[in-house]
C-alpha positions in Angstrom: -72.0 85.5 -82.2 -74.5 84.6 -79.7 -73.7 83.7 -76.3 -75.3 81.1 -74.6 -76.1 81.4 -70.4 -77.1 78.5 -68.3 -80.8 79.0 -67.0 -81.3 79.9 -64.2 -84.9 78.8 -63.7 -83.5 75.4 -61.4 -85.8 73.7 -59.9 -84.7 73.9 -56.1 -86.0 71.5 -53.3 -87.0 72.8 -49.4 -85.0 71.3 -46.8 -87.9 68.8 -45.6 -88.6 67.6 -49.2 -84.3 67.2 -49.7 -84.6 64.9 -46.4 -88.2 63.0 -47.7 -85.8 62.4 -51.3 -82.8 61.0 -49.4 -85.1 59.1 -46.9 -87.0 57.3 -49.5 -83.8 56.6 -51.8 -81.9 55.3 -49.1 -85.0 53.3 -48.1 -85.2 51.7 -51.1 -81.5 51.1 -51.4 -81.8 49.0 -48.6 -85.0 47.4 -49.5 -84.4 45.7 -52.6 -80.2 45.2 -52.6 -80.0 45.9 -56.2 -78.9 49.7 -57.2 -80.9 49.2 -60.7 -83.8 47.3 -59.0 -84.3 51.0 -56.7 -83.4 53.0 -59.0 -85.8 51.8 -61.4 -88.6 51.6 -58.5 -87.8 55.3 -57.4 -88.1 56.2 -61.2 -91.3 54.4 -62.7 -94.9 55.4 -62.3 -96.2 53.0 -59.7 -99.7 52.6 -61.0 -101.1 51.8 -57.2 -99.2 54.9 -55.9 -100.6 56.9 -58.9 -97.0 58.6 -59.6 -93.7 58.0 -59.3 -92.6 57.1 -56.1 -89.3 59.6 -56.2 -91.8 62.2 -56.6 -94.8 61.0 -54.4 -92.3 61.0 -51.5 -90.8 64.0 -52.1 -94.2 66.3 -52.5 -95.5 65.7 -49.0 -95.1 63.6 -45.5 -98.0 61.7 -46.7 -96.3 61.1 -50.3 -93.5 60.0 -48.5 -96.1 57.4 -46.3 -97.6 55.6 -48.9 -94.0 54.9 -51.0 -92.9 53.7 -47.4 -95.5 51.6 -47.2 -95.2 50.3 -50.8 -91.8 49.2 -50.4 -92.7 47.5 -47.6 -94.7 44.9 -49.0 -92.6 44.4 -51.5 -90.9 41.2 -51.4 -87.3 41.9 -49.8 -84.3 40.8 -52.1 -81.6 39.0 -51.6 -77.9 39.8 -50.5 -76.0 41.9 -53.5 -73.7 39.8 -55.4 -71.1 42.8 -53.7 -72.3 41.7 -50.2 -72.0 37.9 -51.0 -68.5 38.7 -52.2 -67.6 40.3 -48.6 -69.7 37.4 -46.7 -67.2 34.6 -48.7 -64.2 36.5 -48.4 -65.2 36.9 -44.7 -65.8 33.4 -43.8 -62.6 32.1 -45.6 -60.3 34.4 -44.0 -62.1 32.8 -40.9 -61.2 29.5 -42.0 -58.2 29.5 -44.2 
C-alpha cells in the first residue's frame, strides 16, 4: 500500500507581504460592508489593475498602492444589515 505525505512545497509569504495581505483585506472589509462584496473584489481579476487585487497588493508596496487606490473610488456601501441590526437595537434600548 502506498502512503500518501502532504507536500511540502507550501507556498510561504514574507512578513511585509503577510502585513500588505491583511492590510488590503481589512481595507476592503471596511470599504464595501459586505463580507461577499470584498471577498469577491479581493478575489476577481480587476481588469484596470491588470490582476487580482489580493495578489497585486500582496507582490509589492506599489501593488498594494494601486488596489488602495482602486477601492477608494469605489462607491462606499452602505451599513451591513448586521450593523443596522446593532444601530436599531441601540436606539430602542435608548428609547424603550
Amino acid at each position: 500500500m502506498r502512503q500518501f505525505y502532504k507536500s511540502n512545497v507550501v507556498s510561504r509569504l514574507a512578513p511585509e507581504q503577510i502585513e500588505r495581505q491583511g492590510h488590503i483585506s481589512r481595507l476592503a472589509f471596511e470599504t464595501l460592508r459586505q463580507p461577499a462584496e470584498a471577498i469577491t473584489f479581493l478575489n476577481t481579476h480587476h481588469a484596470a489593475l491588470g490582476g487580482r487585487p489580493i495578489d497585486l497588493a500582496i507582490a509589492s508596496p506599489e501593488g498594494l498602492l494601486n488596489v488602495v487606490r482602486a477601492l477608494s473610488a469605489m462607491p462606499i456601501a452602505g451599513p451591513s444589515a448586521a450593523e443596522e441590526a446593532d444601530a436599531s437595537g441601540a436606539s430602542s434600548a435608548k428609547n424603550p
